[in-house]
Structures are given as structure tokens and as C-alpha cells.
N, C-alpha and C positions, 0 to 999 in steps of 0.2 A: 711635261714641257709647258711652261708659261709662255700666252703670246703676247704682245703689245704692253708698249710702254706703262697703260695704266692696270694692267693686271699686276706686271711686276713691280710698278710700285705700289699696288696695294698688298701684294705679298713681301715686300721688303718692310712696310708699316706694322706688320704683324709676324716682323721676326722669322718669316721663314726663312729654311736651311736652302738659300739659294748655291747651287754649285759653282756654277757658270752661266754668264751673259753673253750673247752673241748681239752685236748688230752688224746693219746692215750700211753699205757703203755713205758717210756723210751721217749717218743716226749720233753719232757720237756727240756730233757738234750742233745738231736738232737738237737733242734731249739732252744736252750737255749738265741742268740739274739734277736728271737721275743718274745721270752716267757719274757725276761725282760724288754722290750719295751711294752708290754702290762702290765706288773705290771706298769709301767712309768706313762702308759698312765688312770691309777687306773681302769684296768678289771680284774675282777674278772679270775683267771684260775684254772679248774677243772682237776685232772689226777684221769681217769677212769681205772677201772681194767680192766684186761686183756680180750679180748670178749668182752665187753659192746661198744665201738666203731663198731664192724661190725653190732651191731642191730641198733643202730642211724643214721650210716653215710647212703645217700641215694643215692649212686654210690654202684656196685658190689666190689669193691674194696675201701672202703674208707678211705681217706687221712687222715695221723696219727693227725691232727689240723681241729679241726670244732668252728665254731663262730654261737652263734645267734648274728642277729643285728635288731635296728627296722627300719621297713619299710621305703627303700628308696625313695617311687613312692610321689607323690600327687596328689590331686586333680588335674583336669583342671581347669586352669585359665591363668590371665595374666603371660606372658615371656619374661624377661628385655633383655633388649642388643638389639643389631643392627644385630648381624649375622644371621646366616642362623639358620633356626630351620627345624626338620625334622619331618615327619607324617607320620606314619606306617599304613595302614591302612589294616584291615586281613591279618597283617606279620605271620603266623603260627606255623613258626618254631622257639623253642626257640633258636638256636643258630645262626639263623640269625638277631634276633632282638636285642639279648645280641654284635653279633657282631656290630649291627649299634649305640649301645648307644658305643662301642669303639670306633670306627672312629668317633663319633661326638663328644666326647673330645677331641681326637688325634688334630680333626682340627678344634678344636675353637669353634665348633657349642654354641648357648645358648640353645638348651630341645631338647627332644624326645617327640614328643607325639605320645601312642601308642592308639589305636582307635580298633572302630569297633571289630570283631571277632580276634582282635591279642592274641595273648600267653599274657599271665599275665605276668607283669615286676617282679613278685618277684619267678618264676618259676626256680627252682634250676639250668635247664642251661644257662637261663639268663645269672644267678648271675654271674656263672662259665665263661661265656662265653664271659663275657663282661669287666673282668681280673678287676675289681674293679672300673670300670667307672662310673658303677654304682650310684655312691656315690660320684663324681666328677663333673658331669654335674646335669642339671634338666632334671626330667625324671619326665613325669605325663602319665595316664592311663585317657582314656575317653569314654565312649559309641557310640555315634551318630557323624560318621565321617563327614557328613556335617557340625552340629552347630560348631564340631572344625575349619570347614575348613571358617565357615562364621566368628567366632570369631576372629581368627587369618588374614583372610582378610580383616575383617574392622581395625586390629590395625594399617595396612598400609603394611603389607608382601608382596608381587609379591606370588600367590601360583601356585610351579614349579612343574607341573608331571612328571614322569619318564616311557618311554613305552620301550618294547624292539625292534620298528622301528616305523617311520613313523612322529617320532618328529624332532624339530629342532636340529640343533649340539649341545651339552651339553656346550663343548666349546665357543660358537656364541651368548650364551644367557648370561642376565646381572646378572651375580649371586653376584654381588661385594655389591649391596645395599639390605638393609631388605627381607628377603626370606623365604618360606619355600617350602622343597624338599618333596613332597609328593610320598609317595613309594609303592606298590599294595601287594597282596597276590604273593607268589613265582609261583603259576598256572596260574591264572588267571590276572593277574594284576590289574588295577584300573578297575574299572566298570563305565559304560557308563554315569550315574546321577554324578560320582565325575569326571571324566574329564570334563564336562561341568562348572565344576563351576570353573573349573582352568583359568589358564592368560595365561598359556602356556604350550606346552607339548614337553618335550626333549628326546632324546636318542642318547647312546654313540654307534659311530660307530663299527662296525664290520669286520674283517678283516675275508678273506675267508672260510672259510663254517660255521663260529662260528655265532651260532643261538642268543645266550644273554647271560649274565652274572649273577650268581646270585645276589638274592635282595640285599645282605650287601654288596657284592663287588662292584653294580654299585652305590650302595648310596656312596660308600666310595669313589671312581675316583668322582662322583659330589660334595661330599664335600669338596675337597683336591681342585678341582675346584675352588671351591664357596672361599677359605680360597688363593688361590695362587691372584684372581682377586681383595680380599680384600686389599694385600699388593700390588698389584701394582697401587690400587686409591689412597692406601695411610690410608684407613679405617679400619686398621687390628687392634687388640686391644693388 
């Protein structure tokens, strides 16, 4: 379920498979240019009586426009392109993993893949969270964060951890060629069995008493990384 006007129309700008629109009593004639851009786009749109929106919407407050759509995620499998891909590995929190499937559009990334014990990618603040990237990038869901991390390193990736000390400069490291930014739980971080199988492990310095950054904000400075090194070899797409 998509909430609010501007999620669903940033997942109508990215061609998702919307089902059905609900709004909510007088929404029609508020948002009347998404509402006719979704006729455009041939979906169906509902105007619910008055009360019937605050029993469906699934915020305390919810937003006078809800969408279903179907399932953005896939399978795990192979991920085309050269750039960097990123591994969430028990990301927990939905709105840090919805934040990192946004920065890895913002910066070109090709997938998410979210593993192990992460939050479910179709978990409402994802969806919300991730302002419709959702449905912009490749985003797959996996179980066994190794078999991802062995699959994706035979397809030729460099696989880059991220600690919060004790790695190389983020900066120093060659993020310009096929990669993927593997990222930990926001407690604990990567666990001892998955840094072993890495190629390398990075962290973004710290300026005085500041302990780490959160998980979607240091994936985001690595990504924007990973995307600034691609344009200067020249390998940007």
C-alpha cells in the first residue's frame, strides 16, 4: 500500500503497476492533477465515504490518497549493470532501508538487496520512506546473506563492507569498478562470518567525538562516493 499523494505520484513517474487508488472524501477535487493523470494512466480511482479512509489508512493520520500496487521486490538473482549494488544485511529498521533503496537511485546504484533478518521491502515505511524509489531501482529480498554475498562475488563485484572504524578510507578505496556496498544491522553491524568473506572493509572518518553515522546516511556518502569515482574514470552511465 502506497500512502499520500506524493508517494503515488512518484510511483506513477516510475511506471509502477498501480492497482487501485482510493481517496478520501473532497481528495479528488484537491489533487484533481494526479487524480487525472491516473485516469491517463488507465487506474482505476475510488472515492471512499467519509470515515472509511481512517479504517484503511495504516499511519494515525492517514493521507487523503492511498494506492495499492503490486509487489515491487524480486526474487534474488542476477543484477545487470556495472555500478555499485548494495547489501543490507539485518537492516532493521524500516526507514533506514527504505532510506537506502533512495540514495541508491539518487546515485545510480543498479539493486538493493536486502538479506538476512532485514525489515521486509514491501513494509509500509519502506514504501513511504524510500519516496517512491522503490519502483525505480531493482530491489530483491533474500534469506542466506552469504549465498547473496558468494553469488554476487562470483559475478565479479569487489564485496565492500562498511564498519564504523577500523577500515580503510571510504574515499581510498576503488569504488569506480563493479561493486557491492555491503551494510550491517544499525547495532551491531556486520558479523564476524560476513566480514570474512569480504575483499575489503571501509569507514567514513570522523570528525571529533562523533562515534558513526547511521546506516542509510553512511551507505548514502558511500554511494555518492562510489557514483562521483565512476564519473571521473569516465564509467558513469
Amino acid at each position: 500500500m502506497l500512502e499520500g499523494p506524493r508517494v503515488v505520484g512518484a510511483a506513477l513517474d516510475r511506471h509502477a503497476a498501480l492497482e487501485r487508488v482510493y481517496v478520501g472524501t473532497g481528495a479528488a477535487t484537491a489533487f484533481a492533477p494526479l487524480v487525472a493523470r491516473l485516469h491517463g494512466a488507465g487506474v482505476s480511482v475510488v472515492e471512499l465515504k467519509e470515515g472509511v479512509l481512517e479504517k484503511v489508512g495504516l499511519t494515525r493520520t492517514p493521507q487523503p490518497v492511498l494506492a495499492v500496487a503490486s509487489a515491487a521486490s524480486l526474487a534474488f538473482g542476477p543484477i545487470a549493470g556495472t555500478g555499485a549494488v548494495v547489501i543490507a544485511v539485518d537492516v532493521a529498521d524500516p526507514g533506514n532501508l527504505g532510506t537506502i533503496i533512495r540514495s541508491a537511485e539518487s546515485a545510480g546504484a543498479d539493486g538493493v538487496v536486502a538479506c538476512g533478518n532485514s525489515v521486509d521491502l514491501h513494509n509500509p515505511k519502506v514504501v513511504r520512506s524510500s519516496a517512491g524509489a522503490l519502483f525505480g531501482v531493482t530491489v530483491m529480498q533474500a534469506d542466506d546473506p552469504m549465498d547473496v554475498l558468494n553469488t554476487i562475488g562470483a559475478s565479479g563485484r569487489r564485496l565492500i563492507g562498511t564498519a564504523a572504524r577500523g577500515g580503510a578510507r571510504y574515499d581510498e578505496a576503488d569504488l569506480a569498478h563493479p561493486c557491492a556496498l555491503v551494510v550491517g544491522n544499525e547495532a551491531r553491524g556486520l558479523d564476524a562470518a560476513v566480514q570474512e568473506r569480504l575483499d575489503v572493509l571501509v569507514s567514513i572518518p570522523m570528525a571529533a567525538a562523533a562515534e558513526s553515522l547511521n546506516v542509510a546516511m553512511a551507505t548514502t556518502v558511500v554511494l555518492f562516493e562510489a557514483a562521483r569515482q565512476r564519473r571521473l574514470a569516465g564509467v558513469d552511465r
